[in-house]
Structure formats: structure tokens, C-alpha cells
C-alpha atoms as an extended CHARMM CRD file, in Angstrom:
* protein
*
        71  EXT
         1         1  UNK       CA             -6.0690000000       -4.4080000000        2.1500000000  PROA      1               0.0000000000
         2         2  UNK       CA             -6.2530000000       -1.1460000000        1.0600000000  PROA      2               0.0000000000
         3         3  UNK       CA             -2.6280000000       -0.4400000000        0.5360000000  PROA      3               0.0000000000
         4         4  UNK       CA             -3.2370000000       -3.5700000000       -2.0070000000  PROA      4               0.0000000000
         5         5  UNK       CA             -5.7080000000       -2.2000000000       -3.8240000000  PROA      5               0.0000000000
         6         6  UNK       CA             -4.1300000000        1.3680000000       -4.2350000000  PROA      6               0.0000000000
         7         7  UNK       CA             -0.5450000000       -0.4620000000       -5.4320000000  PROA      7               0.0000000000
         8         8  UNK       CA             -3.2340000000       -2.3650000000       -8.1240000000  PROA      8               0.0000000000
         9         9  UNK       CA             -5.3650000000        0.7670000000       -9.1350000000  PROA      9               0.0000000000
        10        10  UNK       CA             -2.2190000000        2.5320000000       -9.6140000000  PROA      10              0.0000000000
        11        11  UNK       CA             -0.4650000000        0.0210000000      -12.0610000000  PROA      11              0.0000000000
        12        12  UNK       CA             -4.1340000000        0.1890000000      -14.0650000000  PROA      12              0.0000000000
        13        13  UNK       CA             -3.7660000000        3.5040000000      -14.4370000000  PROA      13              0.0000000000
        14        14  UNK       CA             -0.3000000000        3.6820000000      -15.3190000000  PROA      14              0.0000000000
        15        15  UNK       CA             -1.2760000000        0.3760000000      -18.1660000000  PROA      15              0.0000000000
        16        16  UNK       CA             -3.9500000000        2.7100000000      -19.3940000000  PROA      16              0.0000000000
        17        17  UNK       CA             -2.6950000000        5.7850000000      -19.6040000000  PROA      17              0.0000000000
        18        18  UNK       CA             -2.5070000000        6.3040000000      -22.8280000000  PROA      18              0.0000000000
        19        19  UNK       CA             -5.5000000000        4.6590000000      -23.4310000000  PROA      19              0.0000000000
        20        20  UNK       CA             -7.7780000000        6.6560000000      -21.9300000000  PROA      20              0.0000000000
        21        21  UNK       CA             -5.5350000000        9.8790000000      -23.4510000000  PROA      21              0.0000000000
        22        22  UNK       CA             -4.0830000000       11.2080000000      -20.2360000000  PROA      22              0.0000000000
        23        23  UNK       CA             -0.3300000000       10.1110000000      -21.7600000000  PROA      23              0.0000000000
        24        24  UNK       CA              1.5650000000       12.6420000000      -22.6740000000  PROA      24              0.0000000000
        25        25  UNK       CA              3.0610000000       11.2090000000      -25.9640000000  PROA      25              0.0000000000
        26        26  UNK       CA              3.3010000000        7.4250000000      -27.5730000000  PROA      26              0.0000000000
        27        27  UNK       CA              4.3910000000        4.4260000000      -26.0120000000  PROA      27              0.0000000000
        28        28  UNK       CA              5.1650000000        3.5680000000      -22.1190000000  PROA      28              0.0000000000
        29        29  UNK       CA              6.6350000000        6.6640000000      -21.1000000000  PROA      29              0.0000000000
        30        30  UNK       CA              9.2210000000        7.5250000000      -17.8760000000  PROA      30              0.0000000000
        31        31  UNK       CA              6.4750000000        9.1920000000      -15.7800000000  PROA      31              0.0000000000
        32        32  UNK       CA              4.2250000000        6.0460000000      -16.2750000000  PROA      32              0.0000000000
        33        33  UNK       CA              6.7940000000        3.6920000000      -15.2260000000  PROA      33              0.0000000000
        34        34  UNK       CA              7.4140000000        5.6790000000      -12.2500000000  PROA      34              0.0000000000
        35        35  UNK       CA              3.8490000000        5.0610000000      -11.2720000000  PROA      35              0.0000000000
        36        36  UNK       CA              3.4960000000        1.3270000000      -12.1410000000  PROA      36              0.0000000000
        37        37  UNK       CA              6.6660000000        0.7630000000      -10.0250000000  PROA      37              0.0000000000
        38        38  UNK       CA              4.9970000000        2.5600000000       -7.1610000000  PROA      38              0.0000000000
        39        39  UNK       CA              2.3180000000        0.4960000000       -7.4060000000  PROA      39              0.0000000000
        40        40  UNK       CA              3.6840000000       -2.3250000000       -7.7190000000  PROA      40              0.0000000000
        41        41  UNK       CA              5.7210000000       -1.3230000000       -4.2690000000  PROA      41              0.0000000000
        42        42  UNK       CA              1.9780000000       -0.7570000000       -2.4530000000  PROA      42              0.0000000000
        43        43  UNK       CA              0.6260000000       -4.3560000000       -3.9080000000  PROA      43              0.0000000000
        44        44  UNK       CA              3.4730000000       -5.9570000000       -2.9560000000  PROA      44              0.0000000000
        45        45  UNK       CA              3.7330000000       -4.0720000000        0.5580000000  PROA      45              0.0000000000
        46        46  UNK       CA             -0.0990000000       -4.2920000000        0.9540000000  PROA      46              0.0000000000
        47        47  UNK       CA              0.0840000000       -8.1650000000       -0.3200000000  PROA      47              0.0000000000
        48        48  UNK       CA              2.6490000000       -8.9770000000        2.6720000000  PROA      48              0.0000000000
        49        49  UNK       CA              1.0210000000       -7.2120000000        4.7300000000  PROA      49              0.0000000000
        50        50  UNK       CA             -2.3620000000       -9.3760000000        4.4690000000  PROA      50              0.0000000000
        51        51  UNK       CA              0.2040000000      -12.3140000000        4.4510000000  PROA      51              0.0000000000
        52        52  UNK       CA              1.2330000000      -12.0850000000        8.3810000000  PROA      52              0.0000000000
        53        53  UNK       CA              0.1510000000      -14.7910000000       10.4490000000  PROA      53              0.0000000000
        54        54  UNK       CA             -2.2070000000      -13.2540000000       13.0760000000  PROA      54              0.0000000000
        55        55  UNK       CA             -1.9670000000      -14.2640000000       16.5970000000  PROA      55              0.0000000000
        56        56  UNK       CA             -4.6130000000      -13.7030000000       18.3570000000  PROA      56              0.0000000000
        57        57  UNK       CA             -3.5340000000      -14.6800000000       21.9400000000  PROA      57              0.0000000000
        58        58  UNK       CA             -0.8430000000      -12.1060000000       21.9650000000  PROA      58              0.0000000000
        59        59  UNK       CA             -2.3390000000       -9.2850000000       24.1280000000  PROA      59              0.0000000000
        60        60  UNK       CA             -0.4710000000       -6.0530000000       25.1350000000  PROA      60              0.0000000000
        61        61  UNK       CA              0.2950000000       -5.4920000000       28.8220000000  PROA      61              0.0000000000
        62        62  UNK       CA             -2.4530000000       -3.2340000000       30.6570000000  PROA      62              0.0000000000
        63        63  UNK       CA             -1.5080000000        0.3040000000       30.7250000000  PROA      63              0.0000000000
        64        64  UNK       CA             -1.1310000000        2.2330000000       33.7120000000  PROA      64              0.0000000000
        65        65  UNK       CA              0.3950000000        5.8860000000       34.2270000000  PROA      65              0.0000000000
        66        66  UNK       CA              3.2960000000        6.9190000000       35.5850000000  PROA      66              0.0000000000
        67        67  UNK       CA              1.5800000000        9.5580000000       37.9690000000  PROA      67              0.0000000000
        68        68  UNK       CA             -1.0040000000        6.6270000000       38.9850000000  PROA      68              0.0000000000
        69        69  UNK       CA             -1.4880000000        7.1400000000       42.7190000000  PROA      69              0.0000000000
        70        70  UNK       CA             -2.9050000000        3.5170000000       43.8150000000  PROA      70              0.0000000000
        71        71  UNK       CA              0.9360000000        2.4590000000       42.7100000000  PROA      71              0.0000000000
């Protein structure tokens, strides 16, 4: 969830950039593109990510050590 919401605060701030005067010069530039597309890779990972089918009745084996003596 919270790779999702990074990926979608990080395409806002590459929208509004210029907006709120942290853009360098006019228009959509390079470095904000580079940031939208990176956020759009975390929404998207973060998205699939909440998308995974949970199974709860998988459990992991018990774990016991190597050096365990009662072996």
C-alpha cells in the first residue's frame, strides 16, 4: 500500500511541478518525466502488489537449527 501511494504522490508532484514553481523552465520538462515514470513504476508495482490473492492456509515449515541437540 505504501509503495502505491509513493508511485501516486510522485506523479502529483511531477504534474505540478511547475505549478507550484519548483520547475525549472516552461512546459513538461525531461527531469519531470523521469519522475512521473518512476511513479508510475511504484503505483503500478505497489497496485500488483495489493492485487495477489492471499492464502491464508499456507504456513511456513517450523524452524529448527542445525546445531539443535534434541535432533
Amino acid at each position: 500500500m505504501t509503495v502505491l501511494i509513493i508511485g501516486i504522490g510522485l506523479m502529483v508532484f511531477a504534474l505540478l511541478a511547475d505549478a507550484i514553481g519548483i520547475g525549472g523552465g516552461e512546459g513538461f520538462g525531461y527531469q519531470q518525466l523521469i519522475v512521473f515514470i518512476a511513479g508510475m513504476v511504484a503505483a503500478l508495482f505497489g497496485g500488483a502488489i495489493l492485487l495477489q490473492p492471499r492464502d491464508d492456509n499456507r504456513q511456513d515449515p517450523p524452524y529448527i537449527r542445525e546445531s539443535d541437540p534434541d535432533r
